[in-house]
C-alpha positions in Angstrom: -6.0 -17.4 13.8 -6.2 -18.5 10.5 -8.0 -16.9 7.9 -8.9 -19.4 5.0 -9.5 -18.4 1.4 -11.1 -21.2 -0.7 -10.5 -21.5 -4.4 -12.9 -22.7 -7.4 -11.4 -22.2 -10.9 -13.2 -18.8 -11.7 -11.3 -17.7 -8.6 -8.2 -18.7 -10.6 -8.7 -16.4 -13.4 -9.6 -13.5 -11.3 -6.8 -13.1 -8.7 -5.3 -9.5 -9.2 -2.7 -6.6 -8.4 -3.8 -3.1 -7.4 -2.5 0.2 -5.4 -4.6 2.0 -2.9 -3.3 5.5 -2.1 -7.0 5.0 0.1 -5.5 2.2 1.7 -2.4 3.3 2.2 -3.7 6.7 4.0 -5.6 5.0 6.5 -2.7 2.0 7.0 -0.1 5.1 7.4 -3.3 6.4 10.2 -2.9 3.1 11.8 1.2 3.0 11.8 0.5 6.7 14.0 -0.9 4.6 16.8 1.4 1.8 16.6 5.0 3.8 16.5 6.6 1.5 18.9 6.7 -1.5 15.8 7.4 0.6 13.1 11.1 1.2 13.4 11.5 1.5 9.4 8.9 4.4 9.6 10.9 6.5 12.4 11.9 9.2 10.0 8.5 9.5 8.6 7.2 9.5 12.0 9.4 11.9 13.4 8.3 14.2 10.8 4.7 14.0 10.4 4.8 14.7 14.1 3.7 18.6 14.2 1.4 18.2 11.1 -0.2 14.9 13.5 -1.0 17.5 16.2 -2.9 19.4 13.5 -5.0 17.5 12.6 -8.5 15.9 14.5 -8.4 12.3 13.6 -10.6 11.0 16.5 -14.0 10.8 13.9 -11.5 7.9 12.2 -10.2 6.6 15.5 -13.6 5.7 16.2 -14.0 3.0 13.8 -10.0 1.7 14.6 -10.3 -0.7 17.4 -7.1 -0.3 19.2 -5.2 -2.1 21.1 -7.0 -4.8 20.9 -7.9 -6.3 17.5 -11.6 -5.2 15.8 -12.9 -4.7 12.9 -12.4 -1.4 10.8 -15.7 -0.7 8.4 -14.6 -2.3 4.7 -15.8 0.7 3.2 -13.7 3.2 4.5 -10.7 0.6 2.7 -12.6 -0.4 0.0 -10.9 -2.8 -2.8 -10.1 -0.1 -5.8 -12.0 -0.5 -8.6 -8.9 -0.3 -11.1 -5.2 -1.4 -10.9 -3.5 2.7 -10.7 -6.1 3.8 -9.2 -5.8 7.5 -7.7 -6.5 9.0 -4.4 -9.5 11.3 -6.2 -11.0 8.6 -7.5 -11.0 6.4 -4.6 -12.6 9.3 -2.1 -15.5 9.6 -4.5 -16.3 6.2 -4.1 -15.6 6.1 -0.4 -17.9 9.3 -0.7 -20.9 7.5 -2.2 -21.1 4.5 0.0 -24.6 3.7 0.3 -25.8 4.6 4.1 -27.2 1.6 5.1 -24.3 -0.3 4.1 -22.5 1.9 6.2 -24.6 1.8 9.3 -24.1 -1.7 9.2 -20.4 -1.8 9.2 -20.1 0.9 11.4 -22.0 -0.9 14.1 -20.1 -3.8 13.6 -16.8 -2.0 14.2 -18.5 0.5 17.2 -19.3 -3.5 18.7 -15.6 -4.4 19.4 -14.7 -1.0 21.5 -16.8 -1.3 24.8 -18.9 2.1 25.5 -18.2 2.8 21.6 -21.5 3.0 20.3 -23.2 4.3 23.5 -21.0 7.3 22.9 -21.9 10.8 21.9 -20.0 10.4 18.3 -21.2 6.5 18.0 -24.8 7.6 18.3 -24.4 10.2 15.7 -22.9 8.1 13.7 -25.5 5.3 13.6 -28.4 8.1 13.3 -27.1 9.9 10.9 -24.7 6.9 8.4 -24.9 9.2 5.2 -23.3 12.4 7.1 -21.2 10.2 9.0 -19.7 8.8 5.7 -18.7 12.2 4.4 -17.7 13.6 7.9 -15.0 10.0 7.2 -14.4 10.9 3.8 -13.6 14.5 5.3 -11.3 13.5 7.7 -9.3 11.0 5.1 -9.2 13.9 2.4 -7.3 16.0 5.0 -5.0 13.1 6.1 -3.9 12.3 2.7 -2.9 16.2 1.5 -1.1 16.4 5.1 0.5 12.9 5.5 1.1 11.0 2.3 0.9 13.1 -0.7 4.4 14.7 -0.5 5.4 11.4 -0.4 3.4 9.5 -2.7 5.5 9.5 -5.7 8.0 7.3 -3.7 6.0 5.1 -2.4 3.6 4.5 -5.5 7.4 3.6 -7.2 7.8 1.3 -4.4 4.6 -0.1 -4.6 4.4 -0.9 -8.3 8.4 -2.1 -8.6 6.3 -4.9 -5.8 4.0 -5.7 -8.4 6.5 -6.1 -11.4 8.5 -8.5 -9.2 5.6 -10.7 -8.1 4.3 -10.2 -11.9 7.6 -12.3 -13.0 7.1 -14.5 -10.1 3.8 -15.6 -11.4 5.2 -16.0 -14.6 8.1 -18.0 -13.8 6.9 -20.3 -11.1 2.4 -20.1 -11.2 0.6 -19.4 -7.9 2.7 -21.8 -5.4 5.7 -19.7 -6.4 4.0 -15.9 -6.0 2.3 -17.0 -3.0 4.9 -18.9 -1.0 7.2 -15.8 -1.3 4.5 -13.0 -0.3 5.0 -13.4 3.0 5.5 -16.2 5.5 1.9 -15.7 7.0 0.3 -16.8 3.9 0.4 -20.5 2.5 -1.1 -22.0 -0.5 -2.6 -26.1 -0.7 -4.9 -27.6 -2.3 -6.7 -24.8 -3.8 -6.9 -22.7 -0.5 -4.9 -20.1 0.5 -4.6 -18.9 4.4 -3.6 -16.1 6.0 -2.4 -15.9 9.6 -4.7 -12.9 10.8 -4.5 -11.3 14.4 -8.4 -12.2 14.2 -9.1 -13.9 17.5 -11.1 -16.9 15.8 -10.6 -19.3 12.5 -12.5 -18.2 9.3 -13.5 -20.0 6.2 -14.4 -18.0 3.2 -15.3 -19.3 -0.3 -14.4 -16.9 -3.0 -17.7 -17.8 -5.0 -16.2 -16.7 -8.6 -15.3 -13.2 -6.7 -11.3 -14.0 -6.9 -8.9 -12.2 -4.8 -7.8 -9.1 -4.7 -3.4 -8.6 -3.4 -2.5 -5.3 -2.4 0.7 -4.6 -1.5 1.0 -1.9 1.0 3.9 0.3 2.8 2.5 0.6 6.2 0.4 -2.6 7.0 3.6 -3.8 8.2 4.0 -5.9 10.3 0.7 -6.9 9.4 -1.6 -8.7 7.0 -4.7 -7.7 6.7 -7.5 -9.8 4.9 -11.3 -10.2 4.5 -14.0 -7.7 2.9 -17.6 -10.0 2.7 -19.4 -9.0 0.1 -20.0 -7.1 -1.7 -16.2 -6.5 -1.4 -13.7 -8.2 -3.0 -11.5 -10.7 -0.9 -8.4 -8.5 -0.7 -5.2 -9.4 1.5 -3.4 -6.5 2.4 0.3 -7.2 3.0 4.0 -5.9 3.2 5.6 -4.6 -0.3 9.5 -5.7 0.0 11.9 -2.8 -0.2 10.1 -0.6 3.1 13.6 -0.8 4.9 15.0 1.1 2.6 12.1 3.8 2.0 13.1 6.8 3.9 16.7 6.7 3.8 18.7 8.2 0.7 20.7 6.6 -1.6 24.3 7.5 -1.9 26.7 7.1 -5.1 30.2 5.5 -4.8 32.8 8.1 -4.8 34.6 6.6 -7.7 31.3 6.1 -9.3 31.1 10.0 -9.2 33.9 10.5 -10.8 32.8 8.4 -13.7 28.9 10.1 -14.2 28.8 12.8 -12.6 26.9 13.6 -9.1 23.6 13.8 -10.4 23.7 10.6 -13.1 25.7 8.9 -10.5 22.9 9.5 -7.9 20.5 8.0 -10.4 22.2 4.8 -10.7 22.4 4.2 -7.7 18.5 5.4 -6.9 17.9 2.4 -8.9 17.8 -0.7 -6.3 14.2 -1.4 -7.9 12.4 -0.3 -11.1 11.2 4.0 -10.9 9.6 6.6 -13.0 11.1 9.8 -13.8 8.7 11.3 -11.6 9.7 9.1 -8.5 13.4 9.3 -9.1 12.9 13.0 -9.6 10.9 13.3 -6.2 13.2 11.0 -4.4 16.5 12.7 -5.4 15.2 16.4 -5.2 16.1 17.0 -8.9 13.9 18.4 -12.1 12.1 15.7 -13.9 14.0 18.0 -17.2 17.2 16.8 -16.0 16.5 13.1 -14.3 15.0 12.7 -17.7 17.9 13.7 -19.5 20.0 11.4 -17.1 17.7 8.7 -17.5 18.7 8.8 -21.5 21.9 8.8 -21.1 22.6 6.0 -19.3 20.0 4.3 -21.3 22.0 4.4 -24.4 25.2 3.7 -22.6 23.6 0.4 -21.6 23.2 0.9 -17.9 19.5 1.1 -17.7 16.5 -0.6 -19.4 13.0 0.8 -19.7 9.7 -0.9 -20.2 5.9 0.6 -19.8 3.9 -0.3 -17.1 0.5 1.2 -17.2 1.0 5.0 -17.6 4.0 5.1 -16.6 7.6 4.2 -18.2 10.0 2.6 -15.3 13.5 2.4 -15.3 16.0 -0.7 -14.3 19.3 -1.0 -14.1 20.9 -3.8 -17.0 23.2 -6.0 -15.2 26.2 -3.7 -16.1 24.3 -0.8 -14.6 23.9 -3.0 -11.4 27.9 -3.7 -11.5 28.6 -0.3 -11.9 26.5 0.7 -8.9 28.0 -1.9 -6.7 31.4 -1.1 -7.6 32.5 -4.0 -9.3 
């Protein structure tokens, strides 16, 4: 049903990009129960599947109705307070949720699983909110070190190309433009945008000068996810582009070896969307030293372009780089 996000012209000026490594973690959480969709996450899958059995989840599955559609507690996703923000700084605020707050969102997510809150686990949890947030915060902390941070450099790179590319959306074509080509579940008219939830009933929700808050995400697919009353930010959670791609390698024409080299070759071609050093260095199993070196190198031959974004520096191929890697 749909999901109905109404405008005034404050909400205009505060509409925003962020990345959640919080998010992320406990979307990745949710892709574990949902294998059978996820067909572009089968190698990460197939290889988280020892370090799963490691690892008790079930204080987390609690508050994540499954199968059937419920509410998850907004502050165990809250919307990050800054654009980069990193996984350190998101836990502490996850970690100093007020305990009332919680008790109320926890009871309102224990209500959509019957027997949920009669349980052993769900009474704890609504006797005791404040240890039952940091038992939460616990159980993400672990999840994160085990699941997504050998992997977050790729997927951060993934995640911020997203926004650069919706960034010159904006730009080029205002909000009818970046919204029509999020996704096909949200529209924009008349000053309301609406998001085709799995929710099983129609919402309306004025954003009241609060704005809205899009966060691109790896694993919400095939999802979107929206909501967050107050005090949360209005946030819709959807797809980043590029996710078919993620796990697989990228491999150099032959005669483009010839020409670079392996290793600069390999670089190019890593270059579908705009990377750090860091990311390209992570992705291709190389020394930052020497994907930086690379990175210079075919900068000054005219293959590449940089430009800062926040604290990083990301790399793009220059329309000869992007002949070169296609082999024309």
């Amino acid at each position: 049903m749909p999901l109905d996000l109404r405008f005034g012209a404050d909400d205009l000026l505060r509409i925003r990009f962020a990345i959640s490594p919080l998010c992320e973690t406990h979307e990745a959480l949710r892709t574990l129960r949902r294998a059978h969709r996820h067909a572009y996450h089968l190698p990460w899958l197939r290889r988280m599947r020892e370090t799963v059995a490691g690892l008790d989840l079930s204080p987390l599955w609690l508050f994540m109705p499954y199968p059937s559609p419920g509410y998850t507690p907004d502050f165990l996703g809250r919307p990050p307070g800054s654009p980069l923000a990193g996984f350190d700084e998101e836990l502490a605020r996850l970690r100093a949720t007020d305990p009332g707050v919680a008790r109320a969102e926890m009871a309102k997510s224990l209500a959509c699983t019957p027997g949920a809150a009669g349980s052993p686990a769900g009474r704890a949890a609504l006797a005791d909110p404040a240890r039952a947030v940091q038992q939460l915060a616990d159980v993400t902390e672990r999840a994160w070190h085990a699941l997504l941070a050998p992997y977050w450099p790729r997927l951060r790179a993934l995640l911020e190309a997203e926004i650069a590319y919706r960034s010159r959306q904006l730009a080029g074509g205002g909000l009818q433009r970046l919204f029509a080509g999020l996704d096909p579940r949200l529209s924009w008219s008349g000053g309301t945008l609406t998001v085709r939830t799995s929710a099983e009933f129609a919402q309306l929700q004025d954003l009241d000068g609060r704005g809205v808050l899009l966060l691109p995400s790896v694993f919400v697919w095939p999802d979107v996810v929206s909501g967050f009353d107050p005090p949360w930010q209005p946030t819709v959670i959807y797809p980043a582009r590029g996710i078919g791609g993620l796990w697989t390698e990228p491999e150099a024409d032959a005669a483009l070896v010839r020409l670079l080299g392996a290793n600069r070759a390999a670089v190019l071609a890593a270059l579908d969307e705009p990377a750090s050093t860091s990311a390209l260095a992570h992705r291709l199993g190389l020394a930052p030293s020497s994907v930086s070196a690379h990175l210079s190198v075919l900068r000054d031959a005219g293959l590449l372009a940089s430009r800062r974004h926040g604290h990083q520096v990301l790399y793009a191929r220059t329309p000869l780089g992007g002949a070169l890697a296609a082999g024309r």
